[in-house]
C-alpha positions in Angstrom: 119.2 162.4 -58.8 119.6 166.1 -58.4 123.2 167.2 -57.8 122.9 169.7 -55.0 126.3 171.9 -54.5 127.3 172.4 -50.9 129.1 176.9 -50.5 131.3 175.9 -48.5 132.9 172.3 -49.5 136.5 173.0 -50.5 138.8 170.3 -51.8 140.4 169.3 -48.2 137.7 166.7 -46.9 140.9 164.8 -45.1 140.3 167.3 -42.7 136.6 166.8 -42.0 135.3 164.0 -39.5 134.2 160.9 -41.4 130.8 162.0 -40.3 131.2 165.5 -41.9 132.9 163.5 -45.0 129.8 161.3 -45.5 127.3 164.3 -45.3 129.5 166.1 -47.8 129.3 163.6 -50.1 126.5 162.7 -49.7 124.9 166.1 -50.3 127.1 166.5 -53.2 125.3 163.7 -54.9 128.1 160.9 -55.3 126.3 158.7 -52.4 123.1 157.9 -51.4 122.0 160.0 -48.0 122.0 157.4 -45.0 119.8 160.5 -43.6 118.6 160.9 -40.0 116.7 164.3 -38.9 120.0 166.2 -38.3 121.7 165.5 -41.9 118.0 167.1 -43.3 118.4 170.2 -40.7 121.9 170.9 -41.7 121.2 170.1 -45.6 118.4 172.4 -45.3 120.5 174.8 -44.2 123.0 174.5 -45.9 121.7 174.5 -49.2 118.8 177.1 -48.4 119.3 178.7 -45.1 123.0 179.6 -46.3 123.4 180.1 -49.7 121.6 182.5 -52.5 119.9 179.5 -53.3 115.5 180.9 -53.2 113.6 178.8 -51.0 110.8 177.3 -52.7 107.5 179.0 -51.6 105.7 175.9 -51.7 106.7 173.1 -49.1 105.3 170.3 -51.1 108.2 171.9 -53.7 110.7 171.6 -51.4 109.4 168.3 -49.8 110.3 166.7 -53.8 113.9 168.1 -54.2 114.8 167.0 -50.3 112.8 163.5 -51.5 115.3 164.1 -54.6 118.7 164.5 -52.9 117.3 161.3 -51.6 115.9 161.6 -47.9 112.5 160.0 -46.5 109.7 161.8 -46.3 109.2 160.5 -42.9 112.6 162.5 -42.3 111.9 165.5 -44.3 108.6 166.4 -42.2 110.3 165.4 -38.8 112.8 168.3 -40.0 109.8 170.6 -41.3 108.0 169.9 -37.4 111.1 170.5 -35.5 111.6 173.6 -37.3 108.2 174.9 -37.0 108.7 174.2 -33.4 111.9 176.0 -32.9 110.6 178.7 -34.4 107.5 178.9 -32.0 109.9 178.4 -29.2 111.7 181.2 -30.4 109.0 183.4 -30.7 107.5 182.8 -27.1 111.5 183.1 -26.0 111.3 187.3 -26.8 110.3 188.2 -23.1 113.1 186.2 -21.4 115.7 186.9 -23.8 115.9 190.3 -22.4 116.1 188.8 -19.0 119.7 186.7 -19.2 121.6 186.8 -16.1 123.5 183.9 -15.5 122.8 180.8 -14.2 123.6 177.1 -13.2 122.3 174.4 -15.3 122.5 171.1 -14.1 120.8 168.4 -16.3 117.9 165.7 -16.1 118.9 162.2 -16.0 117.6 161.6 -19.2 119.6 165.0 -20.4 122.6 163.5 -19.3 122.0 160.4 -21.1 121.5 161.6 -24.2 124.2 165.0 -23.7 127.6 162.9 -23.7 130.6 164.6 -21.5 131.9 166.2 -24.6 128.9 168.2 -25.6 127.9 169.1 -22.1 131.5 170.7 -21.7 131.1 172.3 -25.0 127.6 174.3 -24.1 129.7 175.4 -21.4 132.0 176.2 -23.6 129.7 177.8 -25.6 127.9 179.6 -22.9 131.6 181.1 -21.0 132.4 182.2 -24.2 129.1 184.6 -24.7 127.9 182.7 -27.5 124.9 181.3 -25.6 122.9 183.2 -22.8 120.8 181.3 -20.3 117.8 181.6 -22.4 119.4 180.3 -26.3 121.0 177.3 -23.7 117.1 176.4 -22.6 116.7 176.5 -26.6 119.0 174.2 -27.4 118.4 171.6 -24.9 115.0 171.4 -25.3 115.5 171.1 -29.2 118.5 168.5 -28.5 115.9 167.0 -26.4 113.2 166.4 -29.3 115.5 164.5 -31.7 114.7 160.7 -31.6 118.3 159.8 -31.6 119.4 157.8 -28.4 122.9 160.2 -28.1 123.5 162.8 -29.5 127.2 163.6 -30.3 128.6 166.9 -30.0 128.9 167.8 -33.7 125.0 167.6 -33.7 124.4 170.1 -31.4 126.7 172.6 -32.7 124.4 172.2 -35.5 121.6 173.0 -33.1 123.2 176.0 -31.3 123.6 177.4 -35.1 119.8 176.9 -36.0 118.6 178.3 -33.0 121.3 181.3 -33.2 120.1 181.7 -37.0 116.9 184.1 -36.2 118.0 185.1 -32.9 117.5 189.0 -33.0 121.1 190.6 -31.5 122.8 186.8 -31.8 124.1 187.6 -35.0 127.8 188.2 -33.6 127.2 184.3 -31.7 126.0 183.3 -35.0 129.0 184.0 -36.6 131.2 182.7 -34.4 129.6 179.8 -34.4 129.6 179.3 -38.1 133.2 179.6 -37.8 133.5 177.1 -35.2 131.4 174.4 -37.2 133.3 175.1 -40.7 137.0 176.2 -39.6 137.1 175.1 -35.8 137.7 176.7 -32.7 137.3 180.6 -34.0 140.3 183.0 -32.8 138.3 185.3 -31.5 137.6 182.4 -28.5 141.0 181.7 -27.6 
């Protein structure tokens, strides 16, 4: 098995969530991946997005070292088609992003059910703070939305705000703020 290294592990993983911990490990190669679409997003990220680590220019090359650090294929192209499709969504987003002024979202029944409490306060959160606009909120709804996972916890949408701040032109403030929230908590900038 290849032995990916994660930039940012450090040697306090008592801190992290057990979720966080098993990811961690995982990626780091001492566990099997117990994978689901979000651990390939945020191992794709982490490991390519993130780091000085080259992409390979070939997907099928990519496809065998994900299929290495031992995710499904059936996982690794659900991650390759929900990226594809946030970044179409992103491209057809150019027009309204100019356009934010704020707004009231209330959610779907189905939204609800799959946005607990916790994450629907914290994409309020996210939004009060200036981190999302109306338009990067849409985005990250509608790509919580296409995840196959019955509920969604609020640690996987963080995840998703990051993605879709990632190649946001202007968002790269929110994008780092955000970082900072996933890795080191609640930045200081927001309190």
């Amino acid at each position: 098995m290849v032995r990916y290294h994660l930039s940012r592990v450090d040697a306090s993983l008592a801190t992290e969530s057990p979720r966080r911990r098993r990811l961690l490990f995982s990626f780091s190669g001492y566990r099997e991946v117990n994978e689901n679409l979000i651990e390939v997003l945020i191992f794709i990220y982490e490991n390519y997005m993130d780091s000085d680590t080259d992409v390979p220019e070939d997907q099928i090359l990519l496809e065998q070292e994900l299929s290495n650090a031992g995710f499904r294929k059936n996982e690794i192209k659900k991650a390759f088609n929900w990226l594809d499709e946030l970044a179409w969504r992103q491209g057809s987003m150019t027009e309204q992003s100019s356009r934010n002024t704020p707004s009231m979202r209330v959610l779907t029944q189905l939204e609800q059910q799959r946005l607990d409490m916790e994450t629907q306060g914290m994409l309020l959160y996210l939004e009060q703070t200036g981190i999302l606009h109306p338009s990067t909120r849409e985005l990250v709804i509608e790509r919580a939305m296409a995840l196959d996972t019955p509920e969604l916890e609020a640690e996987d949408v963080k995840w998703i705000v990051l993605l879709v701040l990632l190649n946001q032109p202007g968002q790269e403030s929110a994008f780092a703020l955000m970082e900072e929230l996933i890795y080191n908590g609640i930045p200081n900038l927001l309190h």
